[in-house]
DSSP file (Angstrom, degrees, kcal/mol; ACC not computed):
  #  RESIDUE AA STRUCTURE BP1 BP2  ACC     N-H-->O    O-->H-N    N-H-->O    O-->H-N    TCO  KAPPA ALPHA  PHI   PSI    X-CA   Y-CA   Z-CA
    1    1 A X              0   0    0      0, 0.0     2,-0.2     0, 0.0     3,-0.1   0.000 360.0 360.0 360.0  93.8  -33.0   -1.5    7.9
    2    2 A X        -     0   0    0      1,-0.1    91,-0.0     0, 0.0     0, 0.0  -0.250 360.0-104.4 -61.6 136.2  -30.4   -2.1    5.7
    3    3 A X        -     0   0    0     -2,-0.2    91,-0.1     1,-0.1    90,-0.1  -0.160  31.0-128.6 -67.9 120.0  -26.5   -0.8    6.8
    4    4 A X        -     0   0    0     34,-0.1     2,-1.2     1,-0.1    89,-0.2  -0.246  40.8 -91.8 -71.6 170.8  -25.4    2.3    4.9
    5    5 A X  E     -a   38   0A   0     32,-3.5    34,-2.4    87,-0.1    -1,-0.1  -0.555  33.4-130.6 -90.8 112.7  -21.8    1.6    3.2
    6    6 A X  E     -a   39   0A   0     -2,-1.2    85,-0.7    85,-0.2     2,-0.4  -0.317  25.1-178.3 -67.4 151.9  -18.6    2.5    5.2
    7    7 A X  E     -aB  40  90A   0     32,-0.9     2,-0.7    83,-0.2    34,-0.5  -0.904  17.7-163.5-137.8 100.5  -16.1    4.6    3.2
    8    8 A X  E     -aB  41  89A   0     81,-2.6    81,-2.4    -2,-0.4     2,-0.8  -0.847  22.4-142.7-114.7 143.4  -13.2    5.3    5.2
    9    9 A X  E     -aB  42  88A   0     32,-2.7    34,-2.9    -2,-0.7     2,-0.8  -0.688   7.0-167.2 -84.2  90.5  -10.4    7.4    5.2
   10   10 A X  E     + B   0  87A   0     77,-2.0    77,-1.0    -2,-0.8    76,-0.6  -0.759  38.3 135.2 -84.2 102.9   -7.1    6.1    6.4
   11   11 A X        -     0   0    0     -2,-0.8    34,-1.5    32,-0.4     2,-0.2  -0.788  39.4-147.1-149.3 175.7   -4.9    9.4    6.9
   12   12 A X        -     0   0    0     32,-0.4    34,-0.1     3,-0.3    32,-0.0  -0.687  27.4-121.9-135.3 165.4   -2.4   10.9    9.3
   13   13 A X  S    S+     0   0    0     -2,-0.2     6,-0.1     1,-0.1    34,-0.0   0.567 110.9  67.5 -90.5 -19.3   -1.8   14.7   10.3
   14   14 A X  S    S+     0   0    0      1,-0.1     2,-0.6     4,-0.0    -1,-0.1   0.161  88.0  98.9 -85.5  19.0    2.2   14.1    9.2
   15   15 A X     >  -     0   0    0      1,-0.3     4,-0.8     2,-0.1     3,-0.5  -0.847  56.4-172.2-127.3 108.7    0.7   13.8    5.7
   16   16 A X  T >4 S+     0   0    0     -2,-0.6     3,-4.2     1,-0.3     4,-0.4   0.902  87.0  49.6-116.2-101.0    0.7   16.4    3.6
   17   17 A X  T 3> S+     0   0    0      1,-0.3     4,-1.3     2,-0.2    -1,-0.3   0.510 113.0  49.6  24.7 -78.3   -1.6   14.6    0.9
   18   18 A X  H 3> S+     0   0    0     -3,-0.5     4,-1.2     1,-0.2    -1,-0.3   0.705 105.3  51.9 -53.3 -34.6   -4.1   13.7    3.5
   19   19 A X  H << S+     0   0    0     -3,-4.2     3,-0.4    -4,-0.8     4,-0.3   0.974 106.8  58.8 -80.5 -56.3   -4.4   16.9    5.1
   20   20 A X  H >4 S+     0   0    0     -4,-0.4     3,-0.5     1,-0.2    -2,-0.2   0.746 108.4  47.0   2.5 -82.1   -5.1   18.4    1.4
   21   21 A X  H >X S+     0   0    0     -4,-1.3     3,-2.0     1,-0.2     4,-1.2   0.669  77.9  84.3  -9.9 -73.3   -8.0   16.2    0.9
   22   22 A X  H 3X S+     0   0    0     -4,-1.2     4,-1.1    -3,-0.4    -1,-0.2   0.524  88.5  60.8 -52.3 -37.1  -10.1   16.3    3.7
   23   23 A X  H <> S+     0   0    0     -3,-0.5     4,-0.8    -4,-0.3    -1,-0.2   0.848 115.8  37.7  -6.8 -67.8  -11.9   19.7    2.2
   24   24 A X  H <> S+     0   0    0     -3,-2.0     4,-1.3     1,-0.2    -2,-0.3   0.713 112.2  52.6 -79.6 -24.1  -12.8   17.6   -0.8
   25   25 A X  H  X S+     0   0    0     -4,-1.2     4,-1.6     2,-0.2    -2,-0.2   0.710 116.1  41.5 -83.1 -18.7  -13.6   14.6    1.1
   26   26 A X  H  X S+     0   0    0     -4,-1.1     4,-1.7    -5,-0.3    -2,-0.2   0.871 112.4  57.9 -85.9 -39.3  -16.2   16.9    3.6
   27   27 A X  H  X S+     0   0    0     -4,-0.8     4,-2.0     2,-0.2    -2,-0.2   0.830 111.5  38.3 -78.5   0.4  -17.3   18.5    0.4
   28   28 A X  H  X>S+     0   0    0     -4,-1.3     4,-1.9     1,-0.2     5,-0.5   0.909 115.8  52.5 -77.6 -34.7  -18.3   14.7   -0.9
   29   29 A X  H  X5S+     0   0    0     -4,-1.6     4,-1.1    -5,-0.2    -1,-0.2   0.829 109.7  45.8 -78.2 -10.4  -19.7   13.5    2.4
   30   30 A X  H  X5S+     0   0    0     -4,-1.7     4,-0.5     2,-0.2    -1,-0.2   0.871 109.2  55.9-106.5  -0.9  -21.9   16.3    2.9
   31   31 A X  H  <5S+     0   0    0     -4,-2.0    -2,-0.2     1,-0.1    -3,-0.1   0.794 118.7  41.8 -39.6 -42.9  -23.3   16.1   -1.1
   32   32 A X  H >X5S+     0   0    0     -4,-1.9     4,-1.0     2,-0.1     3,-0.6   0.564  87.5  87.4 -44.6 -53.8  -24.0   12.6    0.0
   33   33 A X  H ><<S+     0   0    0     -4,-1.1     3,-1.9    -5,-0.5     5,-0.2   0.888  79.2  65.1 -33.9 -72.5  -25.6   12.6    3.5
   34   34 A X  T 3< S+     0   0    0     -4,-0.5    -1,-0.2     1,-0.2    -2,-0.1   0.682  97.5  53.2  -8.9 -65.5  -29.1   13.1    2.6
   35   35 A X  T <4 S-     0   0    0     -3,-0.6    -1,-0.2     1,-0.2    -2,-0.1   0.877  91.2-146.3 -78.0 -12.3  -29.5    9.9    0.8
   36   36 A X    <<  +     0   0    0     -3,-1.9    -1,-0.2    -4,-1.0    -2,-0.1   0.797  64.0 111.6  93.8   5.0  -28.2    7.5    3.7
   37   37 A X  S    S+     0   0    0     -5,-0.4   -32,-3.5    -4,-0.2     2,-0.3   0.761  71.2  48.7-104.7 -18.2  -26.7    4.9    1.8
   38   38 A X  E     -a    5   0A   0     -6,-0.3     2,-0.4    -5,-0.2   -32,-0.2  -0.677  61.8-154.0-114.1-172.7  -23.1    5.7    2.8
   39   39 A X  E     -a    6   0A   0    -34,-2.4   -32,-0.9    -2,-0.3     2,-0.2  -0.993  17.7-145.4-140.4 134.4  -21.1    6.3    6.4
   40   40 A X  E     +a    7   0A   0     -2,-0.4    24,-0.4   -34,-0.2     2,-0.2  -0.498  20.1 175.8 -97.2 164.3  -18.1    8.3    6.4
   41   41 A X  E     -a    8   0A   0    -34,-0.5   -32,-2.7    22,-0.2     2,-0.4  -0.889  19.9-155.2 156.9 138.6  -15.0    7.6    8.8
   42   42 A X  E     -ac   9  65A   0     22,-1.1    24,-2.1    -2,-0.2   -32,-0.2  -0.960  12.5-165.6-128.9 141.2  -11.7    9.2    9.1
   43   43 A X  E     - c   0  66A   0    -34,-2.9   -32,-0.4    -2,-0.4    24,-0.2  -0.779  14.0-146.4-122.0  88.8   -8.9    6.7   10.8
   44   44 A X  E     - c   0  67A   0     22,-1.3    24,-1.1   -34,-0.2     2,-0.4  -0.236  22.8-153.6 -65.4 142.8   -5.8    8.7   11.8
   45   45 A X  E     - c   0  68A   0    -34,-1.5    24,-0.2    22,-0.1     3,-0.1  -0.989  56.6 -12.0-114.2 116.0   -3.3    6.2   11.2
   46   46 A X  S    S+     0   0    0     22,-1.5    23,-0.2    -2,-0.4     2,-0.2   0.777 102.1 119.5  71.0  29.6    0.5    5.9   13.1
   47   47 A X        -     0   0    0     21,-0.9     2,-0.4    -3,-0.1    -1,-0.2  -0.542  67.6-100.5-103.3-168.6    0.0    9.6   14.6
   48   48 A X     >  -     0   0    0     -2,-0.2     4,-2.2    -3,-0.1     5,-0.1  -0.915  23.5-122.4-117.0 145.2   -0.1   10.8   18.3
   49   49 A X  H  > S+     0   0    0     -2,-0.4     4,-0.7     2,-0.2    -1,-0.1   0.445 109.1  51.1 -55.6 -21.1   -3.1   11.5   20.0
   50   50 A X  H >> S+     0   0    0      2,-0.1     3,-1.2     3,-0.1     4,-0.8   0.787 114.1  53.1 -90.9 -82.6   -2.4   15.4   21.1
   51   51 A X  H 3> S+     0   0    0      1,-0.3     4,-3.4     2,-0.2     5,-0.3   0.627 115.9  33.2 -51.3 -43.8   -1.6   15.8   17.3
   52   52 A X  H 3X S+     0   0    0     -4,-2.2     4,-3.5     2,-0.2     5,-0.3   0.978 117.5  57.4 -59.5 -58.1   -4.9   14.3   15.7
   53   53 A X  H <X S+     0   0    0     -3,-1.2     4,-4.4    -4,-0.7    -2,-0.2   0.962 109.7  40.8 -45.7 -61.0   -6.8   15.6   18.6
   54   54 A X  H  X S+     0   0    0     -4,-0.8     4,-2.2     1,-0.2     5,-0.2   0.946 112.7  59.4 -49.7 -42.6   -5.7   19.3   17.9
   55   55 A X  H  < S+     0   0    0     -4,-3.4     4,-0.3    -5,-0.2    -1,-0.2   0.955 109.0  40.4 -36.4 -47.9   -6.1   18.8   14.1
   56   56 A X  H >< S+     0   0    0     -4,-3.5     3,-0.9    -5,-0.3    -1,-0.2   0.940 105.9  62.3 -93.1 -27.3   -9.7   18.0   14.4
   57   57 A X  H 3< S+     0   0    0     -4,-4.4    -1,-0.2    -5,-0.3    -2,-0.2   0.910 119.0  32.3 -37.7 -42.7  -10.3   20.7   17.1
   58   58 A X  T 3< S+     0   0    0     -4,-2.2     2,-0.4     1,-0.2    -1,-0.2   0.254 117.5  58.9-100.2  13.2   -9.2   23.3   14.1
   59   59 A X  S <  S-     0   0    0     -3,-0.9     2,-1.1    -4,-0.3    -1,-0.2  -0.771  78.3-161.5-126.8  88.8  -10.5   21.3   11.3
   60   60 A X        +     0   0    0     -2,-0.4     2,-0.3    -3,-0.1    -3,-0.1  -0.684  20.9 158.6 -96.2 100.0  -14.2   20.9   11.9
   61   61 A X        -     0   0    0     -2,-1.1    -2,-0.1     2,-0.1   -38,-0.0  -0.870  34.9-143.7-119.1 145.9  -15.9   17.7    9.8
   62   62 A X        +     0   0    0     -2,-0.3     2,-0.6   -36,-0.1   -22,-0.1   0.211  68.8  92.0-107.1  27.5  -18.7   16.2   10.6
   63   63 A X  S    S-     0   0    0      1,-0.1   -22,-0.2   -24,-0.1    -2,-0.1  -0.979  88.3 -85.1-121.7 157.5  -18.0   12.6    9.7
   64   64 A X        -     0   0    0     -2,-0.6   -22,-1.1   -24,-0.4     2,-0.4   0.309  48.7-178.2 -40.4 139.2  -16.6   10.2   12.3
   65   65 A X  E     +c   42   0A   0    -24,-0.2     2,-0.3   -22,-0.1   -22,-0.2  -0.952   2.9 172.9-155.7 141.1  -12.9   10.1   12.8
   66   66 A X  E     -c   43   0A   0    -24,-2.1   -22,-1.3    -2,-0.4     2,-0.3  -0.903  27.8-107.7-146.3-169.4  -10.4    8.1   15.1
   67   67 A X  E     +c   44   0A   0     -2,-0.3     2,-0.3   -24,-0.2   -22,-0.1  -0.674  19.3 176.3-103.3 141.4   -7.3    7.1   16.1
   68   68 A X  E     -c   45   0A   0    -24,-1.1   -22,-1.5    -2,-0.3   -21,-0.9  -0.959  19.0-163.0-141.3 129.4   -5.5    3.8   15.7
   69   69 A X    >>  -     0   0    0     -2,-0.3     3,-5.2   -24,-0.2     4,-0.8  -0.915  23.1-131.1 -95.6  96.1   -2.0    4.1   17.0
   70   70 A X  G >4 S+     0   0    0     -2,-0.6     3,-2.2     1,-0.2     6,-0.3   0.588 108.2  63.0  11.6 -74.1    0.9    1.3   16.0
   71   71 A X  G >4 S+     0   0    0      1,-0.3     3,-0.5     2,-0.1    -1,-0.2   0.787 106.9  49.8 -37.6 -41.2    1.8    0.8   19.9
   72   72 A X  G <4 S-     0   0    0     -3,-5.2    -1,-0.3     1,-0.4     2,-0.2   0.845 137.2  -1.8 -82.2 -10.9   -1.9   -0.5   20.1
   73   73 A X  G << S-     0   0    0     -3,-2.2     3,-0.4    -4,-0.8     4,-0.4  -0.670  70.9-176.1-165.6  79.5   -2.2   -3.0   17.4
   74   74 A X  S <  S+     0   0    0     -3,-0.5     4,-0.4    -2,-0.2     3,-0.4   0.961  84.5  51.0 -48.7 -53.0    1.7   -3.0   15.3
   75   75 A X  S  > S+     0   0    0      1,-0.2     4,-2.4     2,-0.1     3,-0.4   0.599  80.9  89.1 -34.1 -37.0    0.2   -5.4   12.7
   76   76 A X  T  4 S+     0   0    0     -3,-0.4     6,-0.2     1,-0.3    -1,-0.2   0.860  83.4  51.5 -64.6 -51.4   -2.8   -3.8   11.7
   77   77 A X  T >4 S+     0   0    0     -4,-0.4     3,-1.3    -3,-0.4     5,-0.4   0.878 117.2  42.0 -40.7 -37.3   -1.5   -1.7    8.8
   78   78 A X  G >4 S+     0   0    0     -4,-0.4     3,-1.4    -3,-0.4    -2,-0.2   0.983 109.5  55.4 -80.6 -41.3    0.2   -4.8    7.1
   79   79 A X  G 3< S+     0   0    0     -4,-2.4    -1,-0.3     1,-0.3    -2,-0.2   0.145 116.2  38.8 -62.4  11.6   -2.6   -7.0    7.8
   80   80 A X  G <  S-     0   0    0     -3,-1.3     2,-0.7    -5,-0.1    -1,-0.3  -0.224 113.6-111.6-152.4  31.1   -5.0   -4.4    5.8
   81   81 A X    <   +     0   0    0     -3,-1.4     2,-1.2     1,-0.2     3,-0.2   0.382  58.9 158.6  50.4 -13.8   -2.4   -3.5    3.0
   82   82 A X        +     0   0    0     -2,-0.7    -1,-0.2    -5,-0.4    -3,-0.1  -0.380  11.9 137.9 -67.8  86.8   -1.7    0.2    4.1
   83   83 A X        +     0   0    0     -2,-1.2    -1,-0.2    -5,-0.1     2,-0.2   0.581  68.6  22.6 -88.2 -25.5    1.6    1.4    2.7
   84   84 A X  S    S-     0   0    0     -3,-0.2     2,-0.2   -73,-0.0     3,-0.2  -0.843  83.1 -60.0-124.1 174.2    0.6    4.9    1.6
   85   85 A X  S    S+     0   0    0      1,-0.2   -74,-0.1    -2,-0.2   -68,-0.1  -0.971  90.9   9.2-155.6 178.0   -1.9    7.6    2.2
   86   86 A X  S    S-     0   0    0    -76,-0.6     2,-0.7    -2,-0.2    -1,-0.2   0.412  72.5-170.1 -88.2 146.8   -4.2    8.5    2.3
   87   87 A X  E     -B   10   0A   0    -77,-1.0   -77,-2.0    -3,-0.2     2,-0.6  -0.869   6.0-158.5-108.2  91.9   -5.9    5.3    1.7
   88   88 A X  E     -B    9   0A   0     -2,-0.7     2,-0.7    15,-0.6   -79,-0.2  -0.567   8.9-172.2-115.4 160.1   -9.1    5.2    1.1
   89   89 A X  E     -B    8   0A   0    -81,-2.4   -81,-2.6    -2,-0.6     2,-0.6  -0.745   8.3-161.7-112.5 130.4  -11.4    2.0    1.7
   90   90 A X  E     -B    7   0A   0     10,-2.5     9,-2.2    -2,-0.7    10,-0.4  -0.860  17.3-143.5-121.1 119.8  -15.1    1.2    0.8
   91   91 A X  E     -D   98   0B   0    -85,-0.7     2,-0.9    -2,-0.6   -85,-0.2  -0.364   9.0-146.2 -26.1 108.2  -17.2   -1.9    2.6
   92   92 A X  E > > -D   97   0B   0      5,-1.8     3,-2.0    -2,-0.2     5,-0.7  -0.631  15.4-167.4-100.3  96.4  -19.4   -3.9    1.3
   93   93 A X  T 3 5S+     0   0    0     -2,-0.9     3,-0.5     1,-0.3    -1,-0.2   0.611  82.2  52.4 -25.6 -42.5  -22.1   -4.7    4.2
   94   94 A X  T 3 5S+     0   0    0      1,-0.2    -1,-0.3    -3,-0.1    -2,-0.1   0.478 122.6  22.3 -88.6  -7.8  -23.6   -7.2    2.8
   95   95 A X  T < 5S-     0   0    0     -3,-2.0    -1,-0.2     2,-0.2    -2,-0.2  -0.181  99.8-135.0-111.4  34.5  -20.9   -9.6    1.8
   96   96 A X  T   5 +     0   0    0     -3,-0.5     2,-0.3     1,-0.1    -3,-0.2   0.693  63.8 112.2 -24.1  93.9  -18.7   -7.9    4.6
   97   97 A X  E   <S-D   92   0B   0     -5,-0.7    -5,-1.8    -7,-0.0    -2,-0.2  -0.890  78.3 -91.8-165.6 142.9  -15.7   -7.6    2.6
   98   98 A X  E     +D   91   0B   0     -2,-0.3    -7,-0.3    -7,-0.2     3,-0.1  -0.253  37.6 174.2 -40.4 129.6  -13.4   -4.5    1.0
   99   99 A X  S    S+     0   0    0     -9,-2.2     2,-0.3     1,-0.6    -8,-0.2   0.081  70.1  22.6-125.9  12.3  -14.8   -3.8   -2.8
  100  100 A X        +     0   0    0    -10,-0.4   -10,-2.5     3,-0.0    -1,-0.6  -0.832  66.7 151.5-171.6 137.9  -12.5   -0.6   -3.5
  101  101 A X        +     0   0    0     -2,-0.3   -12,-0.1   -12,-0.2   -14,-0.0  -0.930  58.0  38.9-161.7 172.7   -9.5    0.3   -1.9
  102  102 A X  S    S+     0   0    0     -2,-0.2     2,-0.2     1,-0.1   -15,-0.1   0.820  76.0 145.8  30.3  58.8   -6.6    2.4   -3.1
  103  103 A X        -     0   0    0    -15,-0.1   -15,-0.6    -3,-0.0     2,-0.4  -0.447  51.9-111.2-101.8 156.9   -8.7    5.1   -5.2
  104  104 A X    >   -     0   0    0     -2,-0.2     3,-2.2   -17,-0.1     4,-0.1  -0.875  26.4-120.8-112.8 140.6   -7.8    8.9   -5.6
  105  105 A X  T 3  S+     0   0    0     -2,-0.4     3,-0.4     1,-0.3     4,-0.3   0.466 112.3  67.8 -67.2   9.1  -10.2   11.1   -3.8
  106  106 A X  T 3  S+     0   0    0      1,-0.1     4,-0.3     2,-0.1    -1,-0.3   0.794 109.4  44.5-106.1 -48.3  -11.1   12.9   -7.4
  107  107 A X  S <> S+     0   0    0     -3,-2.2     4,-1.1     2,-0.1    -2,-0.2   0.143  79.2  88.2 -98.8  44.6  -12.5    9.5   -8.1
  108  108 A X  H  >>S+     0   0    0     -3,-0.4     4,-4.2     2,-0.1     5,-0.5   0.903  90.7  63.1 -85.8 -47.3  -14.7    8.4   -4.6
  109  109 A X  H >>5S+     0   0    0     -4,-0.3     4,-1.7     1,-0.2     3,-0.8   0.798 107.9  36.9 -21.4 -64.9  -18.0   10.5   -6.7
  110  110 A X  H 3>5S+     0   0    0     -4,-0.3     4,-0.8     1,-0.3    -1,-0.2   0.898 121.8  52.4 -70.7 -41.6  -18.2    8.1   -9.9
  111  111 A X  H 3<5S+     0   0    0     -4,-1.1    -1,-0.3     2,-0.2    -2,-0.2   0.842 111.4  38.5 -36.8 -47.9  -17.4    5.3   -7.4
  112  112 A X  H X<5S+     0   0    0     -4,-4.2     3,-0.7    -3,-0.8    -2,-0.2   0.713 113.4  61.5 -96.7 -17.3  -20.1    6.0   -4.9
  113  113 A X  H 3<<S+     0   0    0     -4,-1.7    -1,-0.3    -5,-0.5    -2,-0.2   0.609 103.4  53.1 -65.9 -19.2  -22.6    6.9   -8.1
  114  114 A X  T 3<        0   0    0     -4,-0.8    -1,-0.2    -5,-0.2    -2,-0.2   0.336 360.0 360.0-101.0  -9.8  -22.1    3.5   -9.1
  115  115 A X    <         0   0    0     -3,-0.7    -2,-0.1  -110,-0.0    -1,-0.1   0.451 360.0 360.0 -77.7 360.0  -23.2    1.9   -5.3
């Protein structure tokens, strides 16, 4: 069984931008579910855990999202390039390595028509 293609969504709730998005990013992932070839993920990035939590309690989208907090892992944004957001990232399974990253959510369609 070959591994559908992670697309993920690097965003915060203190980001104006990010919060925006997510509409269009629910209406791409559920245009997309059917065929199975990609997996969606939201990664709240440098927020707090009550705030992200309540967000997604009033925001309801049905592809995966979690938290990564600084505290737990300070490096991890610099070690992955993330200086803005939202940031979004696609995976290539099958050479496991990044093949897109720092795209505008207006172009993840033509992108993901092209996988």
């Amino acid at each position: 069984m070959e591994l559908a293609t992670p697309i993920i969504d690097f965003w915060s709730t203190w980001c104006g931008p990010c919060i925006a998005q997510h509409p269009e990013l629910q209406r791409i992932v559920n245009a997309y579910k059917a065929n199975g070839k990609f997996k969606f993920v939201g990664i709240a990035v440098n927020d707090k855990f009550a705030s992200w939590k309540q967000y997604l309690e009033k925001h309801v989208y049905t592809y995966e999202n979690y938290i990564f907090q600084d505290s737990d892992y300070p490096n991890l944004r610099k070690e992955l390039g993330i200086y803005s957001f939202p940031r979004y990232v696609i995976v290539n399974t099958k050479e496991n390595k990044v093949v897109r990253s720092n795209f505008q959510i207006n172009q993840l369609r033509e992108i993901l028509n092209t996988l």
